[in-house]
mmCIF file of the N, C-alpha and C atoms, coordinates in Angstrom:
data_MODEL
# 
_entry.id   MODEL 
# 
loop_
_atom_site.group_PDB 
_atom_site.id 
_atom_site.type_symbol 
_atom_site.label_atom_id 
_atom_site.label_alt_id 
_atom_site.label_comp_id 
_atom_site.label_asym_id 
_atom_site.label_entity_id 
_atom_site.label_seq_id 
_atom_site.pdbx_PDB_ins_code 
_atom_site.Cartn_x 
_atom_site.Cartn_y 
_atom_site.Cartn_z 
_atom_site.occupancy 
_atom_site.B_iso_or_equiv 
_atom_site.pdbx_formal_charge 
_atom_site.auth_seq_id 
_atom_site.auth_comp_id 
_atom_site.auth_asym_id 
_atom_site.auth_atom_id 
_atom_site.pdbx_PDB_model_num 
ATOM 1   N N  . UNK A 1 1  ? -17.269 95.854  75.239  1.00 0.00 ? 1  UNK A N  1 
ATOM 2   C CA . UNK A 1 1  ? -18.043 96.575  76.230  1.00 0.00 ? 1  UNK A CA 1 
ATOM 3   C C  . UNK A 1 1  ? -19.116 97.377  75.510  1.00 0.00 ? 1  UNK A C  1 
ATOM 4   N N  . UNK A 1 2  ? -19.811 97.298  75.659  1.00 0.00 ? 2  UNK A N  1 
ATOM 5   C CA . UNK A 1 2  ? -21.617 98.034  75.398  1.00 0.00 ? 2  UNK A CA 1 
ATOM 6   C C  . UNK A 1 2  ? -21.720 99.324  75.960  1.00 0.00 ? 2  UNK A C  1 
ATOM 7   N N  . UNK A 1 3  ? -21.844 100.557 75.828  1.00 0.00 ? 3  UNK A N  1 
ATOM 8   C CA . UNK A 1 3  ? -22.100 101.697 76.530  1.00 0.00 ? 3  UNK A CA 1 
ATOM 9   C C  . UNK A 1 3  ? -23.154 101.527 77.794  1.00 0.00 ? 3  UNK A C  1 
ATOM 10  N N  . UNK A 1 4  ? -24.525 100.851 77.424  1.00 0.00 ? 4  UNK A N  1 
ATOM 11  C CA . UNK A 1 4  ? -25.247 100.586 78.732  1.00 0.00 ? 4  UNK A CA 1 
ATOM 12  C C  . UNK A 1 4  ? -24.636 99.992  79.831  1.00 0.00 ? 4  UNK A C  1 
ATOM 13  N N  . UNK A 1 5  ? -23.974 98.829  79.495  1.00 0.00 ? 5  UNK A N  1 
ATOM 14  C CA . UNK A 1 5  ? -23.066 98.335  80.567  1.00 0.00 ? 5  UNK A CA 1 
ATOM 15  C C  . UNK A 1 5  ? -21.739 99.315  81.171  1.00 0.00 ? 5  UNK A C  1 
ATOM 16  N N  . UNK A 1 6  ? -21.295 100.177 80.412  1.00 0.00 ? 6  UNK A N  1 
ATOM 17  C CA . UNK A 1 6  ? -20.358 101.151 81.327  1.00 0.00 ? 6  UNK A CA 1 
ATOM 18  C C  . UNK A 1 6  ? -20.962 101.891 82.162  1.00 0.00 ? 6  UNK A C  1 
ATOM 19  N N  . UNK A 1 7  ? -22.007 102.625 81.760  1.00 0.00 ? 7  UNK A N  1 
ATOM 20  C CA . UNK A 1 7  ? -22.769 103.579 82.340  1.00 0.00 ? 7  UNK A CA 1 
ATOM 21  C C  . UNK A 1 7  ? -23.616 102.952 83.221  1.00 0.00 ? 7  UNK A C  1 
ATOM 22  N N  . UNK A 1 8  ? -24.065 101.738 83.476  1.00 0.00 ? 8  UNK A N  1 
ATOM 23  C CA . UNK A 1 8  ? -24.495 101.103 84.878  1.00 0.00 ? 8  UNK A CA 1 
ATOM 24  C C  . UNK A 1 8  ? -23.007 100.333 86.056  1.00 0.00 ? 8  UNK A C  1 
ATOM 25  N N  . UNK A 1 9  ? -22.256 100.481 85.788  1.00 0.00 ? 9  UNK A N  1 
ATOM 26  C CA . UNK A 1 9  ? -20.995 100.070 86.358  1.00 0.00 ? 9  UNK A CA 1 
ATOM 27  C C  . UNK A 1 9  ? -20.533 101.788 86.894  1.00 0.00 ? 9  UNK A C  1 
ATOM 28  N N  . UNK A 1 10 ? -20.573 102.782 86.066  1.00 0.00 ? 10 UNK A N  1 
ATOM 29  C CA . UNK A 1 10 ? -20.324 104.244 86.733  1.00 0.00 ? 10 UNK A CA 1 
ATOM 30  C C  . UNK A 1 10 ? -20.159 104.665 88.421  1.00 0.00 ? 10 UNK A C  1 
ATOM 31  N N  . UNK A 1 11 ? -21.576 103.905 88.706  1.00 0.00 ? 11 UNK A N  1 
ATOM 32  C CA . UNK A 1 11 ? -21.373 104.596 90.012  1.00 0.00 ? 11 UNK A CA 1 
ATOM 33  C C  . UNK A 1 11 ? -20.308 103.449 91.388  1.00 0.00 ? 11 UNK A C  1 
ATOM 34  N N  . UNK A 1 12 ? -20.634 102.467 90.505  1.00 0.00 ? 12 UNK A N  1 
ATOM 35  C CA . UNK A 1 12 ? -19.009 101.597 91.289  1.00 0.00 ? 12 UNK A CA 1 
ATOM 36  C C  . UNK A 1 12 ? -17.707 102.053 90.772  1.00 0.00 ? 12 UNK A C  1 
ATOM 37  N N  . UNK A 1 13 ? -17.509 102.083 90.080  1.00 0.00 ? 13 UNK A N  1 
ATOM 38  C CA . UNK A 1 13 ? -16.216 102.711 89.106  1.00 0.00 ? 13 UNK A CA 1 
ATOM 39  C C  . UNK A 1 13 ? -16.035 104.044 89.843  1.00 0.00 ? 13 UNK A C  1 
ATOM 40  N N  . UNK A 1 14 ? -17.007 104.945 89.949  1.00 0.00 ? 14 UNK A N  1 
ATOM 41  C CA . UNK A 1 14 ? -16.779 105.986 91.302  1.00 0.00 ? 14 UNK A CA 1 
ATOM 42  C C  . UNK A 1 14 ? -16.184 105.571 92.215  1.00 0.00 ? 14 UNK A C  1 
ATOM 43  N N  . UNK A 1 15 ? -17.414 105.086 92.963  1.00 0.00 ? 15 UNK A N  1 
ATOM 44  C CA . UNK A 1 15 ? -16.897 104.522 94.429  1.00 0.00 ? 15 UNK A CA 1 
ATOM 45  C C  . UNK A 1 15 ? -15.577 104.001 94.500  1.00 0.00 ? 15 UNK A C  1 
ATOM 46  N N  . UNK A 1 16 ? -15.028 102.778 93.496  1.00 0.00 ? 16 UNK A N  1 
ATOM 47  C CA . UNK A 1 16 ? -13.811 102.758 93.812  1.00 0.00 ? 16 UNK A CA 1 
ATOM 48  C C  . UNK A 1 16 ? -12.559 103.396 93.648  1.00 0.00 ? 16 UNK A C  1 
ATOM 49  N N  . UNK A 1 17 ? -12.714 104.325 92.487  1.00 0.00 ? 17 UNK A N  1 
ATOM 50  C CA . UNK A 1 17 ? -12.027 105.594 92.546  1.00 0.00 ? 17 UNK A CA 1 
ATOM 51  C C  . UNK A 1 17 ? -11.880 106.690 93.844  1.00 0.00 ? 17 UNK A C  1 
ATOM 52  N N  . UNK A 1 18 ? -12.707 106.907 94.178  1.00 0.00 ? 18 UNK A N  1 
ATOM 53  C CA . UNK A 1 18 ? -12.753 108.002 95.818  1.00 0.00 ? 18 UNK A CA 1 
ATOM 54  C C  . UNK A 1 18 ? -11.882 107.132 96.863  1.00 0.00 ? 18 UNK A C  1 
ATOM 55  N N  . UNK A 1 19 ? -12.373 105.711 96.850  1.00 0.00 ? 19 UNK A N  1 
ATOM 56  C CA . UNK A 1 19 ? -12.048 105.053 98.254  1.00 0.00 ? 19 UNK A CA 1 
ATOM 57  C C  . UNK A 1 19 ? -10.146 104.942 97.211  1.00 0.00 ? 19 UNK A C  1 
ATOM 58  N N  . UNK A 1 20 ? -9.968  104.607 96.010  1.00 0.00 ? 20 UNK A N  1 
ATOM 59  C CA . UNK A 1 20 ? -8.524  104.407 96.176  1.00 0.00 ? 20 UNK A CA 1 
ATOM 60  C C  . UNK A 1 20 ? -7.527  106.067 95.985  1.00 0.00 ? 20 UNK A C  1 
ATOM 61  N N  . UNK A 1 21 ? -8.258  106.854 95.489  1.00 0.00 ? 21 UNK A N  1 
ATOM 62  C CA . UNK A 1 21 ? -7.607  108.227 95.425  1.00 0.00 ? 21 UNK A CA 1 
ATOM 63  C C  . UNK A 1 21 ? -7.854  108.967 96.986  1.00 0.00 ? 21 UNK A C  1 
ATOM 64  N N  . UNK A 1 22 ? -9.024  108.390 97.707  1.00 0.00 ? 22 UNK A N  1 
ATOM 65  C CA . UNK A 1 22 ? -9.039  108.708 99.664  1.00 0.00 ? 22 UNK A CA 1 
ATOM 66  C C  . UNK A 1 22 ? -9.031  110.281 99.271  1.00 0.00 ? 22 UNK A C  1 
ATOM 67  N N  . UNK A 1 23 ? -10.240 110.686 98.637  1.00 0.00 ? 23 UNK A N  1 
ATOM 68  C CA . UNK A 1 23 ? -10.854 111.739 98.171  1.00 0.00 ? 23 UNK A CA 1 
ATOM 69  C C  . UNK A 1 23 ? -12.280 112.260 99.274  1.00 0.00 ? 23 UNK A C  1 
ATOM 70  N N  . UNK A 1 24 ? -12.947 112.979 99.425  1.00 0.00 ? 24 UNK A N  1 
ATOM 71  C CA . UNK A 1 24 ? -14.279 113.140 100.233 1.00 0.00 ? 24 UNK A CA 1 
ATOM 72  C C  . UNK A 1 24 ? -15.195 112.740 99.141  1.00 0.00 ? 24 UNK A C  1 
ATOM 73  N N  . UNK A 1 25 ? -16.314 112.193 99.579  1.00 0.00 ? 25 UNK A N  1 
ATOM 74  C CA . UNK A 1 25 ? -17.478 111.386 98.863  1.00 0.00 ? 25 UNK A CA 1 
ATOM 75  C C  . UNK A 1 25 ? -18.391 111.595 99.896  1.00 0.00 ? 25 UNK A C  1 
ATOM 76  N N  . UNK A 1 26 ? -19.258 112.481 99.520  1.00 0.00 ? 26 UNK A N  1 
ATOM 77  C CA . UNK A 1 26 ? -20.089 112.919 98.179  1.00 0.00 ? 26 UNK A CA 1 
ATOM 78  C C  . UNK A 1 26 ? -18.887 114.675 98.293  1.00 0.00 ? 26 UNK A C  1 
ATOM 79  N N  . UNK A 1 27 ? -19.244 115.055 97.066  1.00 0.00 ? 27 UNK A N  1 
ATOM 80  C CA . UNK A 1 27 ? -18.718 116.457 96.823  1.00 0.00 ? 27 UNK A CA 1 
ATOM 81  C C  . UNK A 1 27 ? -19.024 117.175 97.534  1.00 0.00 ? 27 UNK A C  1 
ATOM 82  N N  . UNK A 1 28 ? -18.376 118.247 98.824  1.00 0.00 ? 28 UNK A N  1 
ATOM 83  C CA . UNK A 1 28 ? -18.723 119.127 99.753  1.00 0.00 ? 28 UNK A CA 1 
ATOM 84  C C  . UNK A 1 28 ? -18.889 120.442 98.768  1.00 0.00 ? 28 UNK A C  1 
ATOM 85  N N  . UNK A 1 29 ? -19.555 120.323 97.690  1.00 0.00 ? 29 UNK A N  1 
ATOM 86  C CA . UNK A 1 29 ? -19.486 121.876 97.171  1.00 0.00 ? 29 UNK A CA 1 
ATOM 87  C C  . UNK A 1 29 ? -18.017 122.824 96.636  1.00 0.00 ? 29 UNK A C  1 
ATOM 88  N N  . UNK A 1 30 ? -17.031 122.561 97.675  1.00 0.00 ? 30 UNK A N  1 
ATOM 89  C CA . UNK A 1 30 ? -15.778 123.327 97.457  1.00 0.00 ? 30 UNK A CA 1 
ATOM 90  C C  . UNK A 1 30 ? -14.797 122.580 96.682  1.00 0.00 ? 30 UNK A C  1 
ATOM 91  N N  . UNK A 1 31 ? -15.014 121.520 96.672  1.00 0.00 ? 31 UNK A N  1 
ATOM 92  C CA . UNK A 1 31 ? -14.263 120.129 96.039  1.00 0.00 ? 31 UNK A CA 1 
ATOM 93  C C  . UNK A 1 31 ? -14.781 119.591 94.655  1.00 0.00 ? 31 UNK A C  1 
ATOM 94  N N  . UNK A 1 32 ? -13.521 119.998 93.745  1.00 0.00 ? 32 UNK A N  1 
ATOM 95  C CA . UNK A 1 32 ? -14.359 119.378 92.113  1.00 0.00 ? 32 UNK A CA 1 
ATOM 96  C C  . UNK A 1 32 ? -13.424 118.547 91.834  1.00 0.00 ? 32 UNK A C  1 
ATOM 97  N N  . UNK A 1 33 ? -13.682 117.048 91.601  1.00 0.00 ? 33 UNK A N  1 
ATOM 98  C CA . UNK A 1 33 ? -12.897 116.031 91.485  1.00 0.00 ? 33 UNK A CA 1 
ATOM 99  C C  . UNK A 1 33 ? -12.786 116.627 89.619  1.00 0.00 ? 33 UNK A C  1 
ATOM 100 N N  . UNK A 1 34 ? -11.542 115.544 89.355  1.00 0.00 ? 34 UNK A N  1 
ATOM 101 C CA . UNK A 1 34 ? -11.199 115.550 88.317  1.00 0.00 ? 34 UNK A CA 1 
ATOM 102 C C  . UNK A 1 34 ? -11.238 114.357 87.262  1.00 0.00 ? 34 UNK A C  1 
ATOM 103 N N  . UNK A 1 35 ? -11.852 114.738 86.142  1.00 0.00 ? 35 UNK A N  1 
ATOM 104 C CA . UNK A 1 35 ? -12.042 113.571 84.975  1.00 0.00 ? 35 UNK A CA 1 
ATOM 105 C C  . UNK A 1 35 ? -11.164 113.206 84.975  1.00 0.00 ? 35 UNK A C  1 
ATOM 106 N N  . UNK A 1 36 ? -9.917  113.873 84.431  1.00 0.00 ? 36 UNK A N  1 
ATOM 107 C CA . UNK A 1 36 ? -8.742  113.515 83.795  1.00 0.00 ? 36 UNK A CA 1 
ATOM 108 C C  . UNK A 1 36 ? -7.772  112.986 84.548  1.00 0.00 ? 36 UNK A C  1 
ATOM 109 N N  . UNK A 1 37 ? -7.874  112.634 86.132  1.00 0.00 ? 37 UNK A N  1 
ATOM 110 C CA . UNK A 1 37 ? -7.533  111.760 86.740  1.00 0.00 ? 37 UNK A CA 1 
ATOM 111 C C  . UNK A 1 37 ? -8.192  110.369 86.761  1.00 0.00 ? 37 UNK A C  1 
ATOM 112 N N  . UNK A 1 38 ? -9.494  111.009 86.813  1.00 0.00 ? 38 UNK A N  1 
ATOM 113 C CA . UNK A 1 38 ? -10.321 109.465 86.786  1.00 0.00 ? 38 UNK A CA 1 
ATOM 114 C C  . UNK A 1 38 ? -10.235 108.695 85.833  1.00 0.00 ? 38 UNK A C  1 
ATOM 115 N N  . UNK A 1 39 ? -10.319 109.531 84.332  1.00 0.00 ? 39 UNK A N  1 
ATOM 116 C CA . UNK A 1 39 ? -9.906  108.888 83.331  1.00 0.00 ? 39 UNK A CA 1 
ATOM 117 C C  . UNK A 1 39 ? -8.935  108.293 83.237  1.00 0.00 ? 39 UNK A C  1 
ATOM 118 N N  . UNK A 1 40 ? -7.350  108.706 83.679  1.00 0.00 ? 40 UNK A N  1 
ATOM 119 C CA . UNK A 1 40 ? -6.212  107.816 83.584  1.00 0.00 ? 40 UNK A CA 1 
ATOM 120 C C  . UNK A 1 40 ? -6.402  106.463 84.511  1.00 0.00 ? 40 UNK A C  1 
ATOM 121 N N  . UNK A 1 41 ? -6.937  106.732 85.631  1.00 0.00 ? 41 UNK A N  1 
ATOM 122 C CA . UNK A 1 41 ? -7.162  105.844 86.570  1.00 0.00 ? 41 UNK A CA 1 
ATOM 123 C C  . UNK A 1 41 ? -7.889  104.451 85.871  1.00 0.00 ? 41 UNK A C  1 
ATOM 124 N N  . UNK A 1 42 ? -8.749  104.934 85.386  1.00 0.00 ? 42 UNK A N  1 
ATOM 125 C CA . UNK A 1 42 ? -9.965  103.703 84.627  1.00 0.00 ? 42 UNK A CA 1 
ATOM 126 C C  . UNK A 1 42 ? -9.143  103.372 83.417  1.00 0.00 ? 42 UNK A C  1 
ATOM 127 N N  . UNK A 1 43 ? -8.373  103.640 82.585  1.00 0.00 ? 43 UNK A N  1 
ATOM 128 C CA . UNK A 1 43 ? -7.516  103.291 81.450  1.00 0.00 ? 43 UNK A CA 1 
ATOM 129 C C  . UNK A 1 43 ? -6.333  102.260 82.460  1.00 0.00 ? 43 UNK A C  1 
ATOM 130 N N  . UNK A 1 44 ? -5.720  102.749 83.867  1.00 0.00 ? 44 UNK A N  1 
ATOM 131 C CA . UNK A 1 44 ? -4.867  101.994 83.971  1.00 0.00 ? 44 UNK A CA 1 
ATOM 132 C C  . UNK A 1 44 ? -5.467  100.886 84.835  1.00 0.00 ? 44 UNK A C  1 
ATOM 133 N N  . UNK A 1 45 ? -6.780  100.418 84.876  1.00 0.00 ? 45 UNK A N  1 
ATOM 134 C CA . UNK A 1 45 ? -6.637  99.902  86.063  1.00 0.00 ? 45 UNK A CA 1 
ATOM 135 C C  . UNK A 1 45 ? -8.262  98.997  85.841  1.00 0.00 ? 45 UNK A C  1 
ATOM 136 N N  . UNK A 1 46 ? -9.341  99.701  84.560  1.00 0.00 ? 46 UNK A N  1 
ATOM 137 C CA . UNK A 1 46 ? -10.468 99.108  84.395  1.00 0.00 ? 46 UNK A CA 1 
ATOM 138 C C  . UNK A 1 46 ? -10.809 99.471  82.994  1.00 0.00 ? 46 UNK A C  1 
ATOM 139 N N  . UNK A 1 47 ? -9.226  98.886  82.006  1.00 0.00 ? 47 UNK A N  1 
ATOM 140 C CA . UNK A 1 47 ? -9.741  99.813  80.467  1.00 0.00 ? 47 UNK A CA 1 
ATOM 141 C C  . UNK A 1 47 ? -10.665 99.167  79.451  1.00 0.00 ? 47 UNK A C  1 
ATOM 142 N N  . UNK A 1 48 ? -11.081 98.147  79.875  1.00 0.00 ? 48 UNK A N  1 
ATOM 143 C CA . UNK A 1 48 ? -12.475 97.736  79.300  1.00 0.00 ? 48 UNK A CA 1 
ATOM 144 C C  . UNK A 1 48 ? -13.425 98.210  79.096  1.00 0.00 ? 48 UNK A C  1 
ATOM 145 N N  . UNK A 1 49 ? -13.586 99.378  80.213  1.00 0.00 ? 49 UNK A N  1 
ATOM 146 C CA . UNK A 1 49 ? -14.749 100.309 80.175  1.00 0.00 ? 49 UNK A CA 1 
ATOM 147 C C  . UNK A 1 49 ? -14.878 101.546 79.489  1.00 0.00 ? 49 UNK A C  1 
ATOM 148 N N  . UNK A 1 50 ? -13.485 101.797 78.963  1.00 0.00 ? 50 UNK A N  1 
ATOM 149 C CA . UNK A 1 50 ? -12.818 102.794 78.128  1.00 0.00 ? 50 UNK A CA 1 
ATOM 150 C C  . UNK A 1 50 ? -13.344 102.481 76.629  1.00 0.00 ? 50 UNK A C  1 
ATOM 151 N N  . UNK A 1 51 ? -13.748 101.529 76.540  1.00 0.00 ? 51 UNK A N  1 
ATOM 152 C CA . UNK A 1 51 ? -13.563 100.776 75.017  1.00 0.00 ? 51 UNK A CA 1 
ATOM 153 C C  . UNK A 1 51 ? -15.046 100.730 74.153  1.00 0.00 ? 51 UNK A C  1 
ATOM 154 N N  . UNK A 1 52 ? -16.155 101.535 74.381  1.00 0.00 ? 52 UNK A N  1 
ATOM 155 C CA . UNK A 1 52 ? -17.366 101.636 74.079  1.00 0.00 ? 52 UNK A CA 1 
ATOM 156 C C  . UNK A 1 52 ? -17.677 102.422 72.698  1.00 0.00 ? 52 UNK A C  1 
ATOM 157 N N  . UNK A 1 53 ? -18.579 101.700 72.177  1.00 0.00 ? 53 UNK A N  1 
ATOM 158 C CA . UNK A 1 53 ? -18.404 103.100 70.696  1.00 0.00 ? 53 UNK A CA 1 
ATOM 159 C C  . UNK A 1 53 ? -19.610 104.001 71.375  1.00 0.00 ? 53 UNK A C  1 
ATOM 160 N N  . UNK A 1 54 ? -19.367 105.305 71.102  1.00 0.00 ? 54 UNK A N  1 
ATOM 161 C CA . UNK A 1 54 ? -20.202 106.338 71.374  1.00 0.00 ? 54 UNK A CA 1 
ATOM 162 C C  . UNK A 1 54 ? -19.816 107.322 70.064  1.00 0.00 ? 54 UNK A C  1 
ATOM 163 N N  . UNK A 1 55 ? -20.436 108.401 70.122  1.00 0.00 ? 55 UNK A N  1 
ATOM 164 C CA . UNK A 1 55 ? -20.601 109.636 69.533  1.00 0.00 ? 55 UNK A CA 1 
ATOM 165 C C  . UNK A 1 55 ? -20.666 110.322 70.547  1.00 0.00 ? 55 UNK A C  1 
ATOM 166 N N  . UNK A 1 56 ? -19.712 111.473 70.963  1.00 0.00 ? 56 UNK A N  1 
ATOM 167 C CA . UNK A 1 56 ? -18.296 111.644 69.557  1.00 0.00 ? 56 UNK A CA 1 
ATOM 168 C C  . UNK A 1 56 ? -17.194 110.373 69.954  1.00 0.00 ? 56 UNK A C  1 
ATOM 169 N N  . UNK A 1 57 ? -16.850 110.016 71.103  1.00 0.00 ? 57 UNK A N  1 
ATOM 170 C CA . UNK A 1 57 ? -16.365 109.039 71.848  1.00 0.00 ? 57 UNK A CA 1 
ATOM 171 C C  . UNK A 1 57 ? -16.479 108.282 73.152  1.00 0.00 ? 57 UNK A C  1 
ATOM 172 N N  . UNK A 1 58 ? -16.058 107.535 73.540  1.00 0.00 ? 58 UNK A N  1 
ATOM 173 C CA . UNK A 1 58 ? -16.398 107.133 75.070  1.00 0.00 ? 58 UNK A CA 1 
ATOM 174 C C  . UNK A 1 58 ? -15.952 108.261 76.122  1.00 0.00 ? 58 UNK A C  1 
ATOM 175 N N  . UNK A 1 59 ? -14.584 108.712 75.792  1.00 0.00 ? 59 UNK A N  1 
ATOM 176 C CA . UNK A 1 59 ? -14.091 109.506 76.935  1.00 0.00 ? 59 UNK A CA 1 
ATOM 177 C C  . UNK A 1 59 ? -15.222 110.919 77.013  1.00 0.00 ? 59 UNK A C  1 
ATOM 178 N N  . UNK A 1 60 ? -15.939 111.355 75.913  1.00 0.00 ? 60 UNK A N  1 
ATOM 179 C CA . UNK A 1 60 ? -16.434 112.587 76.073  1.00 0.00 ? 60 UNK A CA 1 
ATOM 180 C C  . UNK A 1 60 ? -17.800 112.276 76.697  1.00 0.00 ? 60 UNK A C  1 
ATOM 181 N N  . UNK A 1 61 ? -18.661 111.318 76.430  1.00 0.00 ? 61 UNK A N  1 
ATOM 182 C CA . UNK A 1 61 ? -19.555 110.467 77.153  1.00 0.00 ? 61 UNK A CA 1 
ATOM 183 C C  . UNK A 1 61 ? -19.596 110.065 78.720  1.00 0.00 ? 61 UNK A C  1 
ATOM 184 N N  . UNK A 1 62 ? -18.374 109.204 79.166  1.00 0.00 ? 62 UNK A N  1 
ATOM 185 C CA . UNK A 1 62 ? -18.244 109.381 80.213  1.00 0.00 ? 62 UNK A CA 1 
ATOM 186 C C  . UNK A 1 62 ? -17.821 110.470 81.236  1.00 0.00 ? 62 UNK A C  1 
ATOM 187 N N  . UNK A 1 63 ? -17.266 111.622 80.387  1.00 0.00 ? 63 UNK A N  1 
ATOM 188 C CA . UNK A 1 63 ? -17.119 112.733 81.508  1.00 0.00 ? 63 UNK A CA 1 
ATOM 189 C C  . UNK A 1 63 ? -18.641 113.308 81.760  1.00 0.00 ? 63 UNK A C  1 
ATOM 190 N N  . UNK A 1 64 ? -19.100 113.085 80.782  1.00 0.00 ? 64 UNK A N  1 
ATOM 191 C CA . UNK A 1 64 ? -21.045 113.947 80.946  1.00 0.00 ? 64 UNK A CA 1 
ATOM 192 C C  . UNK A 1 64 ? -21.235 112.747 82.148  1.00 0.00 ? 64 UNK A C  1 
ATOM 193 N N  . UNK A 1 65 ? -21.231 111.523 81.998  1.00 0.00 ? 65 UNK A N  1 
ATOM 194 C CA . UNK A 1 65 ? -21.449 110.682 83.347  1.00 0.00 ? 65 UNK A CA 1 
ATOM 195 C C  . UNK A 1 65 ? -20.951 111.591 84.512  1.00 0.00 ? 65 UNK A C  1 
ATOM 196 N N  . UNK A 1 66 ? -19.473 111.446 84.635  1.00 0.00 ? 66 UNK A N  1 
ATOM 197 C CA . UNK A 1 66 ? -19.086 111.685 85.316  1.00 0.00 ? 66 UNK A CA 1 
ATOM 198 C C  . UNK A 1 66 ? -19.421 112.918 86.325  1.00 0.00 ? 66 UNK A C  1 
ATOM 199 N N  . UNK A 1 67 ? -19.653 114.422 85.174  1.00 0.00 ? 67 UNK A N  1 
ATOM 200 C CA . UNK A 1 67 ? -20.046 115.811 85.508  1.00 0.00 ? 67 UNK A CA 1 
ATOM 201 C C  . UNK A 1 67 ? -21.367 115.160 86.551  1.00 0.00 ? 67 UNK A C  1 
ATOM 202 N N  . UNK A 1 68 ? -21.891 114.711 85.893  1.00 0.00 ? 68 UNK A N  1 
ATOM 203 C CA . UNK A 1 68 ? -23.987 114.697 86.342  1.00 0.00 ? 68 UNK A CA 1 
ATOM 204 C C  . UNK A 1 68 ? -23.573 113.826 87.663  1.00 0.00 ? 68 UNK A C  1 
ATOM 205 N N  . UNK A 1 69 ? -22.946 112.643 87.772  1.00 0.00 ? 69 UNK A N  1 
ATOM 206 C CA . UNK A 1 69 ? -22.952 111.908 89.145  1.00 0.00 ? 69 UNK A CA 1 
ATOM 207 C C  . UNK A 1 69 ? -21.960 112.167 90.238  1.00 0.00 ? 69 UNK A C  1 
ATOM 208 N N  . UNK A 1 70 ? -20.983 113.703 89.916  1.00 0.00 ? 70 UNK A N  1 
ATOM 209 C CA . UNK A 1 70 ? -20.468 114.058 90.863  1.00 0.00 ? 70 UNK A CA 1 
ATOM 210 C C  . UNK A 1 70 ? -20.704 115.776 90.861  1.00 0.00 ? 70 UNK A C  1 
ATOM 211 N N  . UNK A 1 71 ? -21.961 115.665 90.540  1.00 0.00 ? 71 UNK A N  1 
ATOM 212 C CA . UNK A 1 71 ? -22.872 117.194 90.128  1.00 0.00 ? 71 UNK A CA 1 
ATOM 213 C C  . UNK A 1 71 ? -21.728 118.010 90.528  1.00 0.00 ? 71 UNK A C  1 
ATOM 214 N N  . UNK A 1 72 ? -20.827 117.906 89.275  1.00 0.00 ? 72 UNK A N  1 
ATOM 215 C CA . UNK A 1 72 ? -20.550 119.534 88.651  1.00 0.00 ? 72 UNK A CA 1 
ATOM 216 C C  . UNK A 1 72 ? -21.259 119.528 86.737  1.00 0.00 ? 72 UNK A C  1 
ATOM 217 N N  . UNK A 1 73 ? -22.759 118.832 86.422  1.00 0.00 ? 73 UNK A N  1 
ATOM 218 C CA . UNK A 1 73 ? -22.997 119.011 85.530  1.00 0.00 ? 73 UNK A CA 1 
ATOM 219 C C  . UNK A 1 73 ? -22.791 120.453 84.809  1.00 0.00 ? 73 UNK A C  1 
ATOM 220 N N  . UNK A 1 74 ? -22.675 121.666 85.742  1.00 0.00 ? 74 UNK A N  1 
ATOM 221 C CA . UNK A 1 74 ? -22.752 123.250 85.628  1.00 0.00 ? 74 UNK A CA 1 
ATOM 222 C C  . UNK A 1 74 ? -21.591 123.255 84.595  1.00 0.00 ? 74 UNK A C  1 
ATOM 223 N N  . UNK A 1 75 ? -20.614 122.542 84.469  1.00 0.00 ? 75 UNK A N  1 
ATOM 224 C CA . UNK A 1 75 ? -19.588 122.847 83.922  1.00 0.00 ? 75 UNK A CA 1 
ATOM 225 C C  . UNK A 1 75 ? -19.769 122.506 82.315  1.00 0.00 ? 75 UNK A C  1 
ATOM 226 N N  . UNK A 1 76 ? -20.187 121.729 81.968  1.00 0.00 ? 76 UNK A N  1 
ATOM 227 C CA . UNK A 1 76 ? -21.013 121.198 80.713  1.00 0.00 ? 76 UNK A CA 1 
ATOM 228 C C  . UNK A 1 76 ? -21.441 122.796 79.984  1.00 0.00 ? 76 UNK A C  1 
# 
């Protein structure tokens, strides 16, 4: 897996995360989803996408995805 190719797959890899965790989509403000669910989720279920070389790693990479496309970037 290529990092460009994870990070254009992201916002499906969302989507199907919300619709199978039956979460609210888009974020009402009061609601901060969680990496570290999503992360286990995508390890058990799409870990191909887990598998990217980055700096410092994939998992710390994709949570900055993650922060920015379910804008809690603030937390960064």
């Amino acid at each position: 897996m290529k990092k460009g190719e994870a990070e254009a797959a992201m916002p499906h890899l969302l989507d199907k995360w919300v619709e199978h965790a039956k979460e609210p989509w888009p974020p009402d403000g009061l609601y901060h989803y969680s990496f570290g669910t999503f992360w286990t989720w995508l390890q058990n279920n799409h870990h191909p996408y887990t598998q990217f070389r980055a700096v410092p790693n994939a998992r710390y990479v994709m949570e900055m995805w993650f922060d920015r496309m379910t804008k809690q970037a603030w937390r960064n």
